[in-house]
C-alpha angles and dihedrals in degrees: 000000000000129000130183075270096060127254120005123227110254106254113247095269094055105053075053098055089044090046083045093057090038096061088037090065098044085055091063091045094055079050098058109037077051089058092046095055103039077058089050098048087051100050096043083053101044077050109055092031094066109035078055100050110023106068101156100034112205126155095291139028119255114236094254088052097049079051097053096039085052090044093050094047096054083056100046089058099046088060098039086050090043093053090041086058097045083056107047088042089053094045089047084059099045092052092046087052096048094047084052096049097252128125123235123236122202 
């Protein structure tokens, strides 16, 4: 909004609104980057699974290699979910230290 002064402050509900949007979008962001990367873990895994445990691929898995691919995935997501906590836990410290002026040291 303009006057004869210049431009005019947005009124409160407005900076709502706009912070309301904002986080809106980042939302879908965070979605979406979620999605991405769920996609991503499966088909590493798939990946890595199967070029471990199907050597001689044919039209169905033997019943050692359905054992190993399930194997492998369980593994596969007990390190994935291990490394995602020691993130988050080591994001979680740096952000404490920064809101309490400290650096942070790795």
């Amino acid at each position: 909004m303009s006057s004869l002064f210049g431009r005019v402050a947005p009124q409160p509900q407005q900076q709502q609104t706009d912070a309301q949007k904002k986080e809106a979008v980042m939302n879908s962001v965070r979605q979406e980057v979620a999605a991405a990367n769920a996609k991503e873990l499966v088909d590493n895994m798939t990946e890595k699974c199967y070029a471990k445990c199907v050597t001689k691929p044919g039209t169905s898995l033997t019943s050692s290699e359905e054992t190993c691919v399930g194997r492998c995935m369980e593994l596969y997501l007990q390190a994935f979910t291990a490394v995602t906590t020691t993130y988050r836990t080591r994001l979680g410290k740096e952000r404490l230290a920064e809101l309490h002026g400290e650096s942070s040291s790795s």
